[in-house]
TORKOL-4160 file (C-alpha; in steps of 0.2 Angstrom, whole numbers, padded with zeros to 4 digits, m for minus):
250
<pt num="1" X="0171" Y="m0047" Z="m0074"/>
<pt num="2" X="0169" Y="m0037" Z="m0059"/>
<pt num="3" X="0175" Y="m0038" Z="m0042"/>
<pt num="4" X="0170" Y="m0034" Z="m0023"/>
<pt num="5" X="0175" Y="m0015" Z="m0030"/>
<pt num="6" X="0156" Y="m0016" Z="m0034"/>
<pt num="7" X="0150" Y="m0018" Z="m0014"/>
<pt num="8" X="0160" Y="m0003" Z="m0010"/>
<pt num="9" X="0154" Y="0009" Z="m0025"/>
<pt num="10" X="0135" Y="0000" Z="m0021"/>
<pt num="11" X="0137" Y="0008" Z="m0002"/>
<pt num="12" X="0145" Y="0025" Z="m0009"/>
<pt num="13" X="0131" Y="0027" Z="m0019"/>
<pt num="14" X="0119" Y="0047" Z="m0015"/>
<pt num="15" X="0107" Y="0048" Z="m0005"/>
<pt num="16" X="0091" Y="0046" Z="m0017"/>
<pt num="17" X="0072" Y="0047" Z="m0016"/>
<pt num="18" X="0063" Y="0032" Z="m0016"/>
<pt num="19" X="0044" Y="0029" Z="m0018"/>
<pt num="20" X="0036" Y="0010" Z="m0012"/>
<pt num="21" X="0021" Y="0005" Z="m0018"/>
<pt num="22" X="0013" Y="m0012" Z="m0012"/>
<pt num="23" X="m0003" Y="m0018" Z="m0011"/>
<pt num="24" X="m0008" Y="m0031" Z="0005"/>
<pt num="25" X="m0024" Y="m0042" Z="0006"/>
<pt num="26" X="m0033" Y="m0040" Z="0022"/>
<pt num="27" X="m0041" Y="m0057" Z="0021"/>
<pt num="28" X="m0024" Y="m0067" Z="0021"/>
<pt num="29" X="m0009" Y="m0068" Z="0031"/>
<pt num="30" X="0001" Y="m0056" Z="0026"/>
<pt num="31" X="0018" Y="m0046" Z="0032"/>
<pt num="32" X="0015" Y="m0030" Z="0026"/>
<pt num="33" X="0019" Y="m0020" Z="0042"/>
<pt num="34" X="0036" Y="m0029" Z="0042"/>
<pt num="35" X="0042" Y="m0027" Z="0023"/>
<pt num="36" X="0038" Y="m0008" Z="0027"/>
<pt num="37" X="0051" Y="m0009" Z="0040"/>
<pt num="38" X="0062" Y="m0018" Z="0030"/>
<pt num="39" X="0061" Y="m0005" Z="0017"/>
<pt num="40" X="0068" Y="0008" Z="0028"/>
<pt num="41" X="0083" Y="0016" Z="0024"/>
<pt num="42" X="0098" Y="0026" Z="0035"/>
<pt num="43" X="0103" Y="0032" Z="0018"/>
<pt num="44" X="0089" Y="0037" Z="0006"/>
<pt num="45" X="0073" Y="0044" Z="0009"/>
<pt num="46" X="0057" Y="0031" Z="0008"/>
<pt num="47" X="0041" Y="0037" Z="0006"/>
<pt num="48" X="0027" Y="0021" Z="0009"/>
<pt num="49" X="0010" Y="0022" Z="m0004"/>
<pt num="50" X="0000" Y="0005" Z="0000"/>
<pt num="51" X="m0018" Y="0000" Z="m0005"/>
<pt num="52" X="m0029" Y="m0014" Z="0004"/>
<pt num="53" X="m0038" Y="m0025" Z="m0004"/>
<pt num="54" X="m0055" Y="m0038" Z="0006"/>
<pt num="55" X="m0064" Y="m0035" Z="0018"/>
<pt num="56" X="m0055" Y="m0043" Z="0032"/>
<pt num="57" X="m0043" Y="m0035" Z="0046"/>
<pt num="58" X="m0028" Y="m0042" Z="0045"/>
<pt num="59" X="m0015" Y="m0031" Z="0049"/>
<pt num="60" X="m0025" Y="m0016" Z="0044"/>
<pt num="61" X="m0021" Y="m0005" Z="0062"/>
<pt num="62" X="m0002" Y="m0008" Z="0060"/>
<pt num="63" X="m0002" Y="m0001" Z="0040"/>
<pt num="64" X="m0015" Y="0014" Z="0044"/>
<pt num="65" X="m0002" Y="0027" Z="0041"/>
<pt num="66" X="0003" Y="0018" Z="0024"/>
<pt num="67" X="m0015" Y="0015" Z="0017"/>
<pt num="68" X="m0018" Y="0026" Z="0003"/>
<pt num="69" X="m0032" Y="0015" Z="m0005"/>
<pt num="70" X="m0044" Y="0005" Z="0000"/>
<pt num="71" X="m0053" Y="m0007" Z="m0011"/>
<pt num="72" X="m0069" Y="m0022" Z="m0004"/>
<pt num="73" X="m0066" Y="m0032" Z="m0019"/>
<pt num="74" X="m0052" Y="m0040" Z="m0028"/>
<pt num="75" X="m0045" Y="m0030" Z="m0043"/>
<pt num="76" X="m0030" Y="m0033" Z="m0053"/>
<pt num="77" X="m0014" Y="m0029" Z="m0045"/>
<pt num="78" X="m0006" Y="m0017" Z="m0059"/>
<pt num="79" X="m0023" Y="m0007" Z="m0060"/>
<pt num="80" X="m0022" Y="m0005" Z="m0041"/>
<pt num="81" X="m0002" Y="0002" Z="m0045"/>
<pt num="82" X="m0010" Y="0012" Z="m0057"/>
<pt num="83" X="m0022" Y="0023" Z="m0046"/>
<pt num="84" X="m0007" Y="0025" Z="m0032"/>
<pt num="85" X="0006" Y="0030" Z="m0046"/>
<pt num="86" X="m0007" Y="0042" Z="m0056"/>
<pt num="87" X="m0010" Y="0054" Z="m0036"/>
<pt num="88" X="0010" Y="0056" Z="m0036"/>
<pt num="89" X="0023" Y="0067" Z="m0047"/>
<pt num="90" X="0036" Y="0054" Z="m0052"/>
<pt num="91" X="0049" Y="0070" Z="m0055"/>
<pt num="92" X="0052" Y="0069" Z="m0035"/>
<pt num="93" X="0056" Y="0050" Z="m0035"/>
<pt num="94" X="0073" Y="0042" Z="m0040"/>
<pt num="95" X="0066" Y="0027" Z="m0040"/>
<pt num="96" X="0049" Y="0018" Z="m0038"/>
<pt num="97" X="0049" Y="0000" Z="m0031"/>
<pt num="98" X="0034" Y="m0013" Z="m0032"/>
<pt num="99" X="0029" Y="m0024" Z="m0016"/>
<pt num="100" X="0019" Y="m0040" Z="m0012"/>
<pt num="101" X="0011" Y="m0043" Z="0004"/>
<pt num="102" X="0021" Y="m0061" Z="0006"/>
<pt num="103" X="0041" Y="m0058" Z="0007"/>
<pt num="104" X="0053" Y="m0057" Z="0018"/>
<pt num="105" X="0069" Y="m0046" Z="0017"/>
<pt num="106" X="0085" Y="m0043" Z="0027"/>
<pt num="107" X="0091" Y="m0031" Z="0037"/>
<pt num="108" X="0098" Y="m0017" Z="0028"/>
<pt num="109" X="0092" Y="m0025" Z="0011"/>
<pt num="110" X="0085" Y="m0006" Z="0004"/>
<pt num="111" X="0101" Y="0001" Z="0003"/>
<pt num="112" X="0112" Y="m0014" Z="m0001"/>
<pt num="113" X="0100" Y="m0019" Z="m0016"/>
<pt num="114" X="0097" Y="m0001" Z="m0023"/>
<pt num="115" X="0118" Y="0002" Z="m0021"/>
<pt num="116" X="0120" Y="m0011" Z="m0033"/>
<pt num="117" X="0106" Y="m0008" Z="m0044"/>
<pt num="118" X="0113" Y="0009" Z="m0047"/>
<pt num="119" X="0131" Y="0004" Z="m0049"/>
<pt num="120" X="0129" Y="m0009" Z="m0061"/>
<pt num="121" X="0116" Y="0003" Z="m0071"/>
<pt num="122" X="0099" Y="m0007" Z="m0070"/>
<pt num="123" X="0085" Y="0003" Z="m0074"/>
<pt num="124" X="0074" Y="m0012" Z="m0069"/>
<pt num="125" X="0080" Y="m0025" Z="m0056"/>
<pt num="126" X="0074" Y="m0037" Z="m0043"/>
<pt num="127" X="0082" Y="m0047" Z="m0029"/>
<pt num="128" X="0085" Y="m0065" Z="m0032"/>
<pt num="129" X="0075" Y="m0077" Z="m0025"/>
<pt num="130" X="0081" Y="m0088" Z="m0010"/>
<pt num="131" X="0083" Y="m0108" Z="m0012"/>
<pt num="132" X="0070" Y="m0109" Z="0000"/>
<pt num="133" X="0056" Y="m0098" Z="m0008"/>
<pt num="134" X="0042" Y="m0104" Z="m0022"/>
<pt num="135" X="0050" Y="m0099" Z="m0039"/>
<pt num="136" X="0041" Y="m0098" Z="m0055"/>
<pt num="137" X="0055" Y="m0096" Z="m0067"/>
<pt num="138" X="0071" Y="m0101" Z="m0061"/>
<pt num="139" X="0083" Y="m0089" Z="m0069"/>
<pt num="140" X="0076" Y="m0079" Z="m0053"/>
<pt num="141" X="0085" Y="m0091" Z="m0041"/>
<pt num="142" X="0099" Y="m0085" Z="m0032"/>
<pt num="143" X="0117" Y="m0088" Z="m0034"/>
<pt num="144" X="0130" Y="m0088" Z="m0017"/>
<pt num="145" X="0144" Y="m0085" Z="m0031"/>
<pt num="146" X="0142" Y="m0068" Z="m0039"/>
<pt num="147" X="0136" Y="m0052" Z="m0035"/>
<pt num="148" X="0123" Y="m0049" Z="m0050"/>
<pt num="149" X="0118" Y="m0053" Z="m0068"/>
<pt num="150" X="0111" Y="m0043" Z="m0082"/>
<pt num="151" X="0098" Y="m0050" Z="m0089"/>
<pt num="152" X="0083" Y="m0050" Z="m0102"/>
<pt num="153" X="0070" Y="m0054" Z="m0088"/>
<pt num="154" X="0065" Y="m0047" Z="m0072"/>
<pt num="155" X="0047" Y="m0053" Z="m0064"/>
<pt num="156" X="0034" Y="m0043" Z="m0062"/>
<pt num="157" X="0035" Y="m0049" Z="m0045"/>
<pt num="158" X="0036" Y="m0050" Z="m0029"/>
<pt num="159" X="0046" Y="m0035" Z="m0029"/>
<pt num="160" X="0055" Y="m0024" Z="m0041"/>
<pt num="161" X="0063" Y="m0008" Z="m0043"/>
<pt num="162" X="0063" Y="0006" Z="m0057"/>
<pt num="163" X="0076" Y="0019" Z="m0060"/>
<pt num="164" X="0071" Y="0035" Z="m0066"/>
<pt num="165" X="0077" Y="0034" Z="m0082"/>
<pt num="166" X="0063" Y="0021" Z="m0085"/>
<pt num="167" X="0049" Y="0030" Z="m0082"/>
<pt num="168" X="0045" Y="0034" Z="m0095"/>
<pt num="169" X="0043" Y="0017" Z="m0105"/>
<pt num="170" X="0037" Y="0008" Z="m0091"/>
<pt num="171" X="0024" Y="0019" Z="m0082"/>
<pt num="172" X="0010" Y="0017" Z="m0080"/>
<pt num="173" X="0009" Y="m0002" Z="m0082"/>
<pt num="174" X="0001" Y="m0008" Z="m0098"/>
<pt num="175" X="m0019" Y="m0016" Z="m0086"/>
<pt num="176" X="m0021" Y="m0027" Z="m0103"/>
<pt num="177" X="m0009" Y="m0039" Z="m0095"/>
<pt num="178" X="m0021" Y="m0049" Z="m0082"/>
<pt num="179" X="m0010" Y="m0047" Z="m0065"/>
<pt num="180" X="0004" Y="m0040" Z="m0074"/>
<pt num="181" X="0007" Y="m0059" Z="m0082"/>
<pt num="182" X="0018" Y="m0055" Z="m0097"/>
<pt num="183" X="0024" Y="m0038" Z="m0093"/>
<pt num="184" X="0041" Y="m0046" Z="m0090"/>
<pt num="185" X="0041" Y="m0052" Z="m0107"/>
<pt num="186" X="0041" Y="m0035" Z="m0117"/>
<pt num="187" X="0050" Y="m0026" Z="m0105"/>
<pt num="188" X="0067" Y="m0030" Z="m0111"/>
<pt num="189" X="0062" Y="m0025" Z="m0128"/>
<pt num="190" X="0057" Y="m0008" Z="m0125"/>
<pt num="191" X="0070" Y="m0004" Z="m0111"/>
<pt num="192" X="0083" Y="m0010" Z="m0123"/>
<pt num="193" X="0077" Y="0000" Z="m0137"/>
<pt num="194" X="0081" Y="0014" Z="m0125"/>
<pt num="195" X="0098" Y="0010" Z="m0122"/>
<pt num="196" X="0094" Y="0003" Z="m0105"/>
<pt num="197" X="0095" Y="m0012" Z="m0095"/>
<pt num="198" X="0091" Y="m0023" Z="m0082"/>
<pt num="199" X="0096" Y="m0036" Z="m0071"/>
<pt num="200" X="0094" Y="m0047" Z="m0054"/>
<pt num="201" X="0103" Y="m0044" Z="m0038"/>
<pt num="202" X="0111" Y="m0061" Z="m0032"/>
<pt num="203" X="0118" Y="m0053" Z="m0016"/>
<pt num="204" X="0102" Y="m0047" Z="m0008"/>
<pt num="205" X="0088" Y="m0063" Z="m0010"/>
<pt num="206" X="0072" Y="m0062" Z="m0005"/>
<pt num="207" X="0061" Y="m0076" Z="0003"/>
<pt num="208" X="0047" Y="m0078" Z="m0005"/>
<pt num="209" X="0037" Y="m0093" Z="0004"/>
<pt num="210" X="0024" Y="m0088" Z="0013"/>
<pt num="211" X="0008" Y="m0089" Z="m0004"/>
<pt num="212" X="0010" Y="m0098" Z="m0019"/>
<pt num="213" X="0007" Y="m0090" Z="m0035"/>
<pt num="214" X="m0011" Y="m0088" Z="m0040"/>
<pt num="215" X="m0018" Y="m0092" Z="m0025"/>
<pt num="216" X="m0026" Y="m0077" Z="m0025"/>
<pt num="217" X="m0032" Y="m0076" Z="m0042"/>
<pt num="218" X="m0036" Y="m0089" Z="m0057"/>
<pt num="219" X="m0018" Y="m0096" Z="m0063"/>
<pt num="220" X="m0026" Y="m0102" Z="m0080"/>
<pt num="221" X="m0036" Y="m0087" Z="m0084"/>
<pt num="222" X="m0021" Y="m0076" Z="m0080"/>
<pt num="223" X="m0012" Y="m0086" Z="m0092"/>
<pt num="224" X="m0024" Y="m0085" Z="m0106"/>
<pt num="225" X="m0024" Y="m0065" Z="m0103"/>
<pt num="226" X="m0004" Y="m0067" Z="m0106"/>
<pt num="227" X="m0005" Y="m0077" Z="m0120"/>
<pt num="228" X="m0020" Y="m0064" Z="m0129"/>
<pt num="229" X="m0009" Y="m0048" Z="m0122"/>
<pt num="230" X="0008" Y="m0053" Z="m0131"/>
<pt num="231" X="m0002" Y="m0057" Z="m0147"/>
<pt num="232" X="0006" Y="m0045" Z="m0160"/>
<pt num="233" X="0019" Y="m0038" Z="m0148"/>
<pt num="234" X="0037" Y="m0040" Z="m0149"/>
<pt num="235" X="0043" Y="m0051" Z="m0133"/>
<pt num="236" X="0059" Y="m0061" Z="m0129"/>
<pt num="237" X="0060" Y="m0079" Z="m0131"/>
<pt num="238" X="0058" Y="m0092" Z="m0115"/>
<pt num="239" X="0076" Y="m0095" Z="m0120"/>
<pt num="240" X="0082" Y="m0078" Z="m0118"/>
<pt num="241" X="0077" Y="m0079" Z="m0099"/>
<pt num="242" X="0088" Y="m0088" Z="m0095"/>
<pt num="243" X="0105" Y="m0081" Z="m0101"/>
<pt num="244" X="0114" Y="m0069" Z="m0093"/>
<pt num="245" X="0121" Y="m0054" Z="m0104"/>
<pt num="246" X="0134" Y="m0050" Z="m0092"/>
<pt num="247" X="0138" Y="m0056" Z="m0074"/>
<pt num="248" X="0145" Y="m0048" Z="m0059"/>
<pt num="249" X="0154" Y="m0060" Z="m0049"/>
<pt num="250" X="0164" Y="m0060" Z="m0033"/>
């Protein structure tokens, strides 16, 4: 067990490179423009790669400088990521972190949440979800008495982060998982049979309330995608989601 040694080593932590890629939907509501600001830093460098996706307007002006795709039609989330990550060398990032359009994050929350992730050595991590956001697997909800878990899941969304060190196993994303749907289930495998880990940030929530899931995009048909895509892969159990392997409390 770990105590509140962990904030102060989390706010100690170098200064590092950090790369955002997000994509936002310009025929929905969206807060694009304010997760970009939330994902400032006073510490660590940020460097903002977004992509579009419709044909509507919706905050288009106020992420102009962001925009580095644009797309009329829909297209699968992790092929969008794709096309932004293969116009970028990944050797002058630290660390990559994936956005939705649909979030809202606290002040400060970049470098409070990468100062963890690095001092309790996640290659992959995402904030917990708050009580009052939608959430899809519950393991995700946060906890108001302890500072993080490590764990064998981490969602493929609405936002995580990846350490260097896991470039290489994770990058780019496997398209044959329909929205990413199932990503999060062979992820711990492979990072494991690196020697790395991963884990969810309990300090530093997010709220994600604004869409449900698959409002966007067929719920069913990405489940059936899933189901094909692990077919012959080696994946965690459901149960395993649901265990922390080691927790950092207060």
């Amino acid at each position: 067990l770990l105590s509140l040694r962990a904030m102060r080593s989390a706010r100690a932590m170098p200064t590092s490179r950090v790369l955002v890629l997000g994509v936002f939907l310009l025929d929905k509501a969206n807060v694009a423009p304010e997760i970009v600001m939330r994902l400032q830093s006073r510490r660590h460098q940020v460097d903002h790669r977004w992509a579009c996706v419709g044909k509507g307007d919706s905050r288009k002006d106020e992420m102009r400088a962001h925009i580095a795709l644009e797309f009329d039609s829909p297209v699968p989330k992790f092929t969008i990521i794709n096309r932004l990550l293969s116009k970028i060398d990944l050797r002058a990032y630290d660390y990559v972190i994936i956005s939705d359009d649909d979030i809202e994050l606290a002040p400060g929350f970049l470098d409070e949440f990468l100062g963890l992730q690095a001092y309790c050595g996640f290659s992959l991590a995402q904030p917990a979800r708050s009580q009052l956001s939608n959430v899809d697997h519950p393991v995700t909800l946060e906890s108001h008495a302890r500072i993080a878990r490590q764990t064998r899941f981490v969602e493929i969304g609405p936002l995580f982060s990846i350490a260097s060190a896991a470039y290489p196993h994770l990058l780019p994303f496997d398209e044959s998982f329909y929205m990413g749907w199932g990503l999060d289930h062979v992820w711990p495998v492979t990072l494991e049979r690196a020697g790395l880990s991963q884990g969810i940030i309990d300090i530093t929530p997010l709220h994600h309330r604004m869409r449900p899931v698959a409002t966007t995009y067929s719920g069913a048909f990405a489940q059936e995608q899933m189901s094909a895509s692990l077919r012959g892969r080696e994946s965690i159990h459901p149960l395993d989601r649901v265990r922390p392997l080691r927790t950092i409390w207060w």
